[in-house]
MARKE-500653 format. One line per 5 residues: number of its first residue (from 1); for each residue x negated, y negated, z of N, C-alpha, C. Coordinates in steps of 0.1 Angstrom, whole numbers, padded with zeros to 4 digits. Layout:
NUM = X Y Z X Y Z X Y Z | ...
***
This chain:
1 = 0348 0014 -0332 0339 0018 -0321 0331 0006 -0317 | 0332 0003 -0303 0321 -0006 -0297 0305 -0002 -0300 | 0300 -0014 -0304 0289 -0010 -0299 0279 -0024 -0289 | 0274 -0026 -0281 0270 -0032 -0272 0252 -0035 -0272 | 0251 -0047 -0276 0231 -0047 -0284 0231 -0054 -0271
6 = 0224 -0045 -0258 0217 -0049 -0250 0203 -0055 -0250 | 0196 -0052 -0266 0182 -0058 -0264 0179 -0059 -0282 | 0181 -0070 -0288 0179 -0073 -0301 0170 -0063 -0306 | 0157 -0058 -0303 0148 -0050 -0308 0151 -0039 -0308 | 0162 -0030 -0299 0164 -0021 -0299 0179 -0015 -0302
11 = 0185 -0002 -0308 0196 0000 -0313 0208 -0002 -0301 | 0222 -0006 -0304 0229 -0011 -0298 0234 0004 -0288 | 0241 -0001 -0277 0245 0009 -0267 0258 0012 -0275 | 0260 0026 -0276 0272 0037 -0286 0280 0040 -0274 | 0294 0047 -0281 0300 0057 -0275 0298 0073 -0270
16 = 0282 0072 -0281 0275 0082 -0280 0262 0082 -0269 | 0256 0076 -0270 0245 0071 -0267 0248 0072 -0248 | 0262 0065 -0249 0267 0062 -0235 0276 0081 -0229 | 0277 0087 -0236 0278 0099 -0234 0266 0105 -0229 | 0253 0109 -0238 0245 0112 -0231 0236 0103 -0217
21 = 0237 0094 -0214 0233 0087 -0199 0242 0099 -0197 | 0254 0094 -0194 0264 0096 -0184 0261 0112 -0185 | 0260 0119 -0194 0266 0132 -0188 0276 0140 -0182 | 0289 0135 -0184 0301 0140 -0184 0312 0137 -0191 | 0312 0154 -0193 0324 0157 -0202 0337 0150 -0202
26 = 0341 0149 -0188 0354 0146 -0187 0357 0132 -0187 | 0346 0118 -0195 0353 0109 -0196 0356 0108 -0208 | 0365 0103 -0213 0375 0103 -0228 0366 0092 -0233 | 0369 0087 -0245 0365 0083 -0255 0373 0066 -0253 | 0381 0065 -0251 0390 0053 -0244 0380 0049 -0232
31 = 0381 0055 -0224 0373 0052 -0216 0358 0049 -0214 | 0354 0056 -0226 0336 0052 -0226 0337 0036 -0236 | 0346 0034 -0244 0351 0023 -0250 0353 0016 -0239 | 0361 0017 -0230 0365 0005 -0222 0349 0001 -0215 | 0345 0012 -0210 0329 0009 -0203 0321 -0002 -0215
36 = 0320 0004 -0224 0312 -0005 -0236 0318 -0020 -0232 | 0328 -0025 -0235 0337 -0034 -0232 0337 -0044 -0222 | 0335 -0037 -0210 0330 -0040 -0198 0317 -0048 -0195 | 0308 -0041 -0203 0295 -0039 -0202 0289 -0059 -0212 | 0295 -0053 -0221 0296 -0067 -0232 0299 -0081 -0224
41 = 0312 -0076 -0214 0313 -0091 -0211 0310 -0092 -0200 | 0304 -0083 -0192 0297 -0087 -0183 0285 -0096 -0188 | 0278 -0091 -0200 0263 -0092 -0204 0271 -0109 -0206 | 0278 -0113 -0216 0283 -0123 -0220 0281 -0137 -0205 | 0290 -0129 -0192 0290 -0134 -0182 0278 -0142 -0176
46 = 0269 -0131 -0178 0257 -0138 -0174 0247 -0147 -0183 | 0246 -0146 -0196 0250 -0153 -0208 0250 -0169 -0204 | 0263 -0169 -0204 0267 -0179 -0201 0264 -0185 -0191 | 0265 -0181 -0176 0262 -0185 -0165 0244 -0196 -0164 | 0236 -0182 -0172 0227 -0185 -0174 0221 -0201 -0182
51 = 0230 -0200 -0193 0228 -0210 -0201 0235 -0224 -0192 | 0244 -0220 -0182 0250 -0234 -0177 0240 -0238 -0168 | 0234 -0225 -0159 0221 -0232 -0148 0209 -0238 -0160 | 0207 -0239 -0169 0193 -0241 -0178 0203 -0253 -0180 | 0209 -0256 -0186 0218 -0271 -0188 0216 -0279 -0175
56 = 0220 -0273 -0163 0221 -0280 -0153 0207 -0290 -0147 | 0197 -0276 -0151 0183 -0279 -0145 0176 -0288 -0153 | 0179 -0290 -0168 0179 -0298 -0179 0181 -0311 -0175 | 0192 -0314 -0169 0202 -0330 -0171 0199 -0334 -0157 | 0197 -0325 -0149 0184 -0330 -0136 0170 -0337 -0138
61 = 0163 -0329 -0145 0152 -0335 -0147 0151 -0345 -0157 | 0158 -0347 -0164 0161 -0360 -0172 0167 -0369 -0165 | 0176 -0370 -0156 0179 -0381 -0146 0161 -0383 -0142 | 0160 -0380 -0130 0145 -0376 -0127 0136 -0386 -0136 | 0137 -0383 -0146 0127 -0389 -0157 0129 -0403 -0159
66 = 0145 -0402 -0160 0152 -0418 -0160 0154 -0428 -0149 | 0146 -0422 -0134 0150 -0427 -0128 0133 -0436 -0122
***
């Protein structure tokens, strides 16, 4: 079972947890898995993205500095 820690302080996003948001019955268990799944690498996505603009803005102002 996925589970997806959108906020260190607080318990990770379940299969369950994502059942009650959602409120319907009719999505399967595969499916709230794939959503979890989804959700992770999106979060990852931005993650990363994030850490490359802080890099970026980093090796700028150090030129800057060096210059």
């Amino acid at each position: 079972m996925a589970v997806v820690k959108l906020n260190s302080r607080k318990d990770g996003l379940t299969i369950e947890t994502l059942k009650e948001i959602l409120q319907d019955e009719t999505i399967t268990e595969e499916e709230l898995n794939n959503i979890l799944i989804s959700v992770q690498q999106l979060i990852d996505l931005i993650i990363d993205y994030q850490s490359e603009q802080e890099l970026k803005i980093n090796n700028e102002d150090n030129l800057k500095e060096a210059a």
